[in-house]
C-alpha positions in Angstrom: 23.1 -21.0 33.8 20.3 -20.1 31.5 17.0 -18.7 32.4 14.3 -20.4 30.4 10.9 -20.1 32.7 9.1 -17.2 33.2 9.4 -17.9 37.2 13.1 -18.2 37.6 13.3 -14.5 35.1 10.7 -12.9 37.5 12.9 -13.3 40.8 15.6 -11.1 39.2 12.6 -7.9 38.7 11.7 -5.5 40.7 8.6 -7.6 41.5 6.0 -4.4 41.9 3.5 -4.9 39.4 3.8 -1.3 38.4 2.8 -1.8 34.3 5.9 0.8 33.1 6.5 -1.8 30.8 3.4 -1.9 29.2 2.2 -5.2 31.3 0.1 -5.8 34.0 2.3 -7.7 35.7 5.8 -8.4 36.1 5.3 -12.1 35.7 3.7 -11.2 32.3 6.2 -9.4 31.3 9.3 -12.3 32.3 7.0 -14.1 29.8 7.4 -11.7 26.9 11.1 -12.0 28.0 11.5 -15.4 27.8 9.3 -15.4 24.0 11.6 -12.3 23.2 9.0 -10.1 22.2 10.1 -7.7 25.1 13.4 -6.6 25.9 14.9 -5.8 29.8 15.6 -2.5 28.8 11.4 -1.9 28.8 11.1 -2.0 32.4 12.4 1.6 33.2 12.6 0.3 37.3 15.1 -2.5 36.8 17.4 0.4 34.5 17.3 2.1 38.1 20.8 2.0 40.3 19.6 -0.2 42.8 18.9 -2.9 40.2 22.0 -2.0 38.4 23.5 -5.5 39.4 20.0 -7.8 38.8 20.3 -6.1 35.3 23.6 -7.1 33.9 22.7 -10.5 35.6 19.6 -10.9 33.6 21.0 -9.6 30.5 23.4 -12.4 30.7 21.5 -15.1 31.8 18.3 -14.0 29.0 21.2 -13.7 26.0 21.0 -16.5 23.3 23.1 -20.1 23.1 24.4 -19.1 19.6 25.6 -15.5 19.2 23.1 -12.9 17.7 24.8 -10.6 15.1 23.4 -7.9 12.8 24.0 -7.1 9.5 23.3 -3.9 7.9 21.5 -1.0 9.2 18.5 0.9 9.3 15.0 -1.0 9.0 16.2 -3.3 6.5 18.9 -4.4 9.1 19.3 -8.5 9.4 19.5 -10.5 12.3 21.3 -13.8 12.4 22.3 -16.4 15.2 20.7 -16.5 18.4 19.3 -19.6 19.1 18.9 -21.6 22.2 17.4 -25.2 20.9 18.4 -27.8 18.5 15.1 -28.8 17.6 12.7 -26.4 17.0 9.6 -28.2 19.1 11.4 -27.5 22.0 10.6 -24.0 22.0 11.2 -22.0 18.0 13.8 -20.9 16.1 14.4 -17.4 16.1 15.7 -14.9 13.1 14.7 -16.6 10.4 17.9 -17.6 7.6 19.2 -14.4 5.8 19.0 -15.0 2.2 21.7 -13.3 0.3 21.6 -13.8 -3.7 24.7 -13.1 -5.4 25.8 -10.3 -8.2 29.4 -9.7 -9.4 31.8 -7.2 -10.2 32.5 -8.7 -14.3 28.4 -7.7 -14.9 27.7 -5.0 -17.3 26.2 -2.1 -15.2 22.8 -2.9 -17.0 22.9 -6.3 -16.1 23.8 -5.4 -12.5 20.9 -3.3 -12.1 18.4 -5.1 -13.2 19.8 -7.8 -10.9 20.0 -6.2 -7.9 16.1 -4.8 -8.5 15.1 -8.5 -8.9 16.6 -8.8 -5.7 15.2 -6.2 -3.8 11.9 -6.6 -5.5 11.0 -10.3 -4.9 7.6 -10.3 -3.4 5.8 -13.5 -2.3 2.1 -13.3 -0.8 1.6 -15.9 1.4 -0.9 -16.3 4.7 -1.0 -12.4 4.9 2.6 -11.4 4.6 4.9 -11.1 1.7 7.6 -13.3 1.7 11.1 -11.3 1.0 14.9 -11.8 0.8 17.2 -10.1 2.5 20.7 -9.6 1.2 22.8 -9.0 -1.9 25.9 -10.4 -1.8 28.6 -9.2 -4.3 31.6 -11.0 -5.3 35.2 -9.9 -6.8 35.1 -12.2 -9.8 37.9 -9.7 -11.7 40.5 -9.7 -9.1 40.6 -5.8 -9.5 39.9 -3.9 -5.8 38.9 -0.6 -8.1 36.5 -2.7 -10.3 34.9 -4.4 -7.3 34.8 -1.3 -5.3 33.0 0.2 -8.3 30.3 -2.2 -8.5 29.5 -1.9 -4.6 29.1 1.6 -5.1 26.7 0.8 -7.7 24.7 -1.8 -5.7 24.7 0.4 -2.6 23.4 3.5 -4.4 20.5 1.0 -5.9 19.2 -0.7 -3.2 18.8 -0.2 1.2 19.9 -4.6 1.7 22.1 -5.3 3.8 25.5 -6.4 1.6 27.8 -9.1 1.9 31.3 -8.6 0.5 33.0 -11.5 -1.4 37.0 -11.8 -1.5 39.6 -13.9 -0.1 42.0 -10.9 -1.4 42.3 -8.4 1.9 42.9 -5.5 -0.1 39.7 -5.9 -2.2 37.6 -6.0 0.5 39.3 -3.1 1.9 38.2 -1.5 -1.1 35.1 -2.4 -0.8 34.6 -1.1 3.0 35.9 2.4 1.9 33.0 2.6 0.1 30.1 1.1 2.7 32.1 1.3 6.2 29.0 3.1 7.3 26.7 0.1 6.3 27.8 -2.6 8.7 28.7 -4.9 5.5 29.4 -8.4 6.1 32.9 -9.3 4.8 33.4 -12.7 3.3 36.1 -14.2 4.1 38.6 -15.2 6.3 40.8 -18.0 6.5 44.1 -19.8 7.6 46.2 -17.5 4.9 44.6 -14.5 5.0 43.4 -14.2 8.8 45.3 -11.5 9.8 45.1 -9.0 7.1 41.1 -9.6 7.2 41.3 -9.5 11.0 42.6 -5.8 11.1 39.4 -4.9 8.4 36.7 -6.4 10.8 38.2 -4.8 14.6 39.7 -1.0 12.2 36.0 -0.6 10.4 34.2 -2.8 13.1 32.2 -4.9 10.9 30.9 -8.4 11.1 33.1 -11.2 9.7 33.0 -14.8 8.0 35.4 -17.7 8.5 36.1 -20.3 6.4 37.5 -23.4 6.3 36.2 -26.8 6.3 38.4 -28.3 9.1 36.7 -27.6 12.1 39.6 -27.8 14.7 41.0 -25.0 11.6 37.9 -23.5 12.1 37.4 -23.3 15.6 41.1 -21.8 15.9 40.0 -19.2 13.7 37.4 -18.0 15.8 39.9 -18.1 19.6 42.0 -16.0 17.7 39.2 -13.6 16.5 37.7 -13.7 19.6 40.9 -12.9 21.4 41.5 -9.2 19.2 37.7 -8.6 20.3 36.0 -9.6 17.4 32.5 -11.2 18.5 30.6 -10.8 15.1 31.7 -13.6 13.9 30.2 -15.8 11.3 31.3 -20.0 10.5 31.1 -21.0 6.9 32.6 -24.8 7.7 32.3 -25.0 3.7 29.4 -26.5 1.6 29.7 -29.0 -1.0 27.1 -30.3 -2.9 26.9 -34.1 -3.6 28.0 -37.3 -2.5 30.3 -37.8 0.4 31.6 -34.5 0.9 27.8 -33.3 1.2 27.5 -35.7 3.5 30.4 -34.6 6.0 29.1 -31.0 5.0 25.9 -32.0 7.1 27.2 -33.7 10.1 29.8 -30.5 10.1 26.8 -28.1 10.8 25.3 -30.0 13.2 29.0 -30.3 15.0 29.0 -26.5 15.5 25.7 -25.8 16.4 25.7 -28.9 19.1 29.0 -27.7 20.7 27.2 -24.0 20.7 24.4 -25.0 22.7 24.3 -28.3 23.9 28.1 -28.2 25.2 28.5 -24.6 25.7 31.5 -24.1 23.9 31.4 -20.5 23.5 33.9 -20.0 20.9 32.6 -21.8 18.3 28.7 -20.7 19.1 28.4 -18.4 16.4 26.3 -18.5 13.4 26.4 -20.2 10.2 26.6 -19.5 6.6 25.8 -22.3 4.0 26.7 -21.4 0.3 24.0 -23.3 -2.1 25.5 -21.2 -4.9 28.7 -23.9 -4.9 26.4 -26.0 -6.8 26.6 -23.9 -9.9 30.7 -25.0 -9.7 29.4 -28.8 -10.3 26.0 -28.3 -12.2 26.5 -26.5 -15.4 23.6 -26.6 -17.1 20.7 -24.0 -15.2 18.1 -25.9 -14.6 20.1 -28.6 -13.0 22.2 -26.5 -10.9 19.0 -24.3 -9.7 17.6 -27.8 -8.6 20.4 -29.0 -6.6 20.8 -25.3 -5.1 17.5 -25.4 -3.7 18.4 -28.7 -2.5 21.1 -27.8 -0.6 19.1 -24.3 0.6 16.6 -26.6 1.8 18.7 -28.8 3.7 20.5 -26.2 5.3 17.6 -24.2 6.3 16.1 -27.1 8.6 19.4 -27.8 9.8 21.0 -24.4 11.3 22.0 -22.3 8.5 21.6 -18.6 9.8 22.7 -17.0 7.0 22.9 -18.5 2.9 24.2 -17.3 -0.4 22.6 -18.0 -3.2 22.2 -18.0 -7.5 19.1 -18.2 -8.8 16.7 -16.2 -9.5 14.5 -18.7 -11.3 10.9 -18.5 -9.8 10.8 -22.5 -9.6 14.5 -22.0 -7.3 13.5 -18.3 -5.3 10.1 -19.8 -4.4 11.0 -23.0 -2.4 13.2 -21.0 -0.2 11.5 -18.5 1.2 8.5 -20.7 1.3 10.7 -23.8 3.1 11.8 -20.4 5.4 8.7 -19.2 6.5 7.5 -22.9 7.5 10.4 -23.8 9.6 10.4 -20.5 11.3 7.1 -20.5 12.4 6.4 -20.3 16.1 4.7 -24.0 16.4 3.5 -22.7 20.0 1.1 -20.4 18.4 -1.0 -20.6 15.1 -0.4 -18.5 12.9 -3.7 -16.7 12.9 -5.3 -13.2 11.6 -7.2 -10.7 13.6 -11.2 -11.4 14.2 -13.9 -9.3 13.1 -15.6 -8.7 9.2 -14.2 -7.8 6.2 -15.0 -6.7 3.0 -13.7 -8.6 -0.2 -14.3 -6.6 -3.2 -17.6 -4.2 -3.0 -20.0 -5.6 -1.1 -23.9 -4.3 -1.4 -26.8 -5.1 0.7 -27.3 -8.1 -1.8 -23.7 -9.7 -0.9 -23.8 -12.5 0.9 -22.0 -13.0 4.5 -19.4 -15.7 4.7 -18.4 -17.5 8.0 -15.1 -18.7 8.5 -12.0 -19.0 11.1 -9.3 -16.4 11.5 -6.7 -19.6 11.1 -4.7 -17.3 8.8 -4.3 -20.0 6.1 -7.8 -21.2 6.2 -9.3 -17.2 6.2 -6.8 -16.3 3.3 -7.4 -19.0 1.4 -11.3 -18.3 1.5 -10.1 -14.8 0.8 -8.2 -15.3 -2.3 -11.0 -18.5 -3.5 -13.4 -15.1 -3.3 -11.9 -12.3 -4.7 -10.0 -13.7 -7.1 -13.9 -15.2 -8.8 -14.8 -11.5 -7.9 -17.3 -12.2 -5.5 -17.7 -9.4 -3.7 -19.1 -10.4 -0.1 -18.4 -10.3 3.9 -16.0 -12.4 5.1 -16.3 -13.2 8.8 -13.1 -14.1 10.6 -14.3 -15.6 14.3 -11.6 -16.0 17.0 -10.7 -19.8 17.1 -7.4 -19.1 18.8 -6.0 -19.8 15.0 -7.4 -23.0 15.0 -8.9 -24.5 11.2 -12.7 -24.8 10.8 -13.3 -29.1 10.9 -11.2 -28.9 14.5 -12.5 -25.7 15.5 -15.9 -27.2 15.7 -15.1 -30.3 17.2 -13.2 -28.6 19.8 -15.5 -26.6 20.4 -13.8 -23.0 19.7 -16.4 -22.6 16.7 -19.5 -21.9 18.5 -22.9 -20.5 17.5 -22.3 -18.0 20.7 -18.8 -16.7 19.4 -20.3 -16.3 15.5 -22.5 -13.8 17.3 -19.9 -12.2 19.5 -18.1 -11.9 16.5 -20.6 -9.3 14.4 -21.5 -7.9 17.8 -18.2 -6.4 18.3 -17.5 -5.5 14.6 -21.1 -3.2 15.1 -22.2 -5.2 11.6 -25.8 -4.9 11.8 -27.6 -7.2 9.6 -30.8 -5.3 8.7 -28.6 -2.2 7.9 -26.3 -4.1 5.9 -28.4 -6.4 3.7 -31.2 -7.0 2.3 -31.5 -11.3 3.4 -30.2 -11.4 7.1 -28.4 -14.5 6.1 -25.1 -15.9 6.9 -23.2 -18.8 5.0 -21.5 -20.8 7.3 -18.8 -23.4 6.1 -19.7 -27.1 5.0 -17.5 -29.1 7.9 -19.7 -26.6 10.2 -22.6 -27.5 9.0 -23.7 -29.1 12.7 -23.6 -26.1 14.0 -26.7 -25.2 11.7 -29.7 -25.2 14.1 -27.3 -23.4 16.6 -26.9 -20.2 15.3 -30.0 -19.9 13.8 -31.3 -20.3 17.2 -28.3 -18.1 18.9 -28.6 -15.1 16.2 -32.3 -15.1 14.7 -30.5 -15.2 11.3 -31.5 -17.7 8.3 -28.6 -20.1 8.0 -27.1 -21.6 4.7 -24.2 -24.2 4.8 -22.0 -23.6 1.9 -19.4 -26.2 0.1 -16.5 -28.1 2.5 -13.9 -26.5 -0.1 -14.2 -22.4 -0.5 -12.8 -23.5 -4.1 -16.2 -25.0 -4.6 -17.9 -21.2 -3.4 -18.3 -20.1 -7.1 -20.4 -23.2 -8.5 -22.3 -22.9 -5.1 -23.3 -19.4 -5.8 -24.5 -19.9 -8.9 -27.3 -22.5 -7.7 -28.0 -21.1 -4.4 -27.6 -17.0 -4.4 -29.1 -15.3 -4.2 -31.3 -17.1 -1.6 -35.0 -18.0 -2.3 -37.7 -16.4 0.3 -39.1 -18.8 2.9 
């Protein structure tokens, strides 16, 4: 049975509080277990002989509903699978959907690499990250195993992704792994006629595999008999089609596998699964159309257990809905999503720069962030611990105070008669209560600002630099 509390993980440690593992305690550390942001392996006791047998029970009971598989290698490596939960309030979804975007063997070379730098190059600021995708996929569109082995050579000497290789034709993806078999490729696909051919690739160069077909008693077959030779990176693509009924049945197909994965605990078909948007360019001919219903289907399939997707378009409009969609559903809804406290600069700030107050809710402080620098205001920007919580509910619960506005330049050594010339802070307008507070709390002269940081620029212009009392 599953271990999913940090009590019933702690009873198989060595329970002796030593902090080897970079903890205080060992209950701490079950935690970071159970979150996965720790790993058994980092408590060097429990790697000791007499725990040898606690261990491998641990390892076991800790390891994920749904299969976890890599692809690639090296830092730009992807993880897929490995979920425990249907829903992600229960606890979150880990390993966020690997986005694969598709180039083919037909493409002049020039066309290929530009394509495949598009690909690796997608950047997407967003709450203090960039937002990225993650694989290329490359499909035999010629039928030729030379000509597609050519082009993988060309896309693996441009670029560190991870690859996915595209044939139903055995000996073109043999092809293909001569070239990468040190790259941990994913190799797409097998099904009811090619099986065994494909079958001998995945266990002979040891790579991770798809399986197709969109009959899942077919399906499920497929992956006994894989799992039978030894084959455990397995990957289900149950077949995506994009409209009408057969989209329909599409979705209740996905949520077939993953259910039997982890709510019945049928092993051999708790694997992860690939969604292919791109089928909507077989229906949709025209762009625009097709990169709508794509993004559709990527959307769909996201929120509703696709680990891994291939995809078309490259349109802005298509790219930025996914990874945006992404990010949101694979957010940890137990914590928010917050940036570390303290003071910052935005552009140059001088001892005439005013001193801006607000949370380190990460979308609330970048927002402010971007609001200032991108009208060139160059200023302090004070990001006070709220736990990640926005301004308006930070005040009425009480995690914006006057007291931890102070703590906040205290420990960031920002002293305000060395660096201005006002000793004045600006404090946000839904914090405007807290006014007579931290005027009181920090000796400071307080000015409430606008409710919107949009609003920061016409609110300089009236009231900065401030008048002397």
């Amino acid at each position: 049975m599953k271990v999913n509390s940090p009590l019933q993980v702690y009873k198989y440690l060595p329970q002796t509080n030593c902090a080897e593992c970079g903890e205080a305690t060992c209950m701490a550390f079950a935690s970071h277990l159970i979150d996965r942001s720790k790993k058994v392996e980092d408590c060097p006791p429990i790697l000791k002989e007499g725990f040898k047998k606690k261990y491998m029970e641990l390892v076991t009971l800790l390891a994920p509903e749904i299969r976890e598989i890599t692809i690639g290698t090296g830092e730009h490596a992807k993880r897929i699978g490995g979920d425990d939960i249907l829903y992600r309030h229960q606890l979150t979804f880990f390993d966020p959907t690997a986005l694969a975007y598709d180039v083919w063997d037909t493409m002049p070379e020039n066309e290929l690499v530009e394509r495949v730098n598009k690909i690796q190059n997608f950047r997407k600021f967003y709450v203090g990250k960039f937002l990225k995708v993650d694989i290329v996929a490359i499909r035999c569109v010629s039928g030729d195993a030379l000509k597609f082995a050519a082009a993988v050579r060309k896309v693996s000497d441009i670029t560190k992704l991870p690859l996915v290789l595209c044939s139903l034709d055995p000996a073109v993806l043999k092809a293909g792994l001569e070239v990468v078999k040190d790259k941990n490729p994913l190799i797409y696909a097998a099904n009811e006629n090619n099986w065994s051919e494909v079958s001998e690739l995945a266990l002979n160069y040891k790579v991770p595999v798809v399986l197709f077909s969109p009959d899942l008693d077919k399906l499920k077959s497929l992956a006994l008999s894989f799992g039978e030779m030894g084959i455990k990176d397995i990957v289900l693509d149950p077949g995506t089609y994009p409209q009408g009924k057969q989209l329909k049945e599409t979705f209740e197909r996905f949520i077939k596998i993953r259910r039997s994965g982890i709510k019945e605990g049928q092993k051999d078909i708790a694997y992860p699964i690939m969604a292919v948007p791109l089928n909507a360019w077989l229906v949709y001919k025209d762009t625009v159309t097709a990169s709508y219903w794509e993004t559709v289907l990527a959307s769909i399939f996201t929120v509703r257990y696709g680990d891994i997707m291939i995809l078309h378009s490259l349109e802005p409009y298509a790219m930025l809905p996914e990874v945006h969609i992404r990010d949101t559903i694979y957010t940890d809804p137990r914590t928010p999503v917050k940036v570390a406290p303290g003071v910052n600069e935005v552009g140059t700030p001088t001892k005439d720069s005013p001193v801006i107050v607000t949370t380190n809710f990460a979308l609330t402080y970048y927002t402010v962030e971007s609001d200032l620098s991108s009208n060139k205001i160059n200023c302090y920007l004070a990001a006070v611990d709220t736990d990640g919580i926005g301004v308006e509910a930070a005040v009425a619960g009480g995690q914006l105070t006057a007291a931890k506005i102070k703590d906040t330049f205290q420990k960031a050594n920002f002293e305000f008669k060395d660096k201005t010339s006002h000793s004045t802070i600006i404090l946000p307008g839904l914090a405007a209560r807290l006014q007579g507070d931290v005027e009181d709390v920090t000796g400071l002269r307080v000015m409430i600002g606008p409710p919107d940081s949009g609003r920061i620029p016409g609110w300089m212009e009236k009231n900065w630099p401030p008048k002397p009392k």
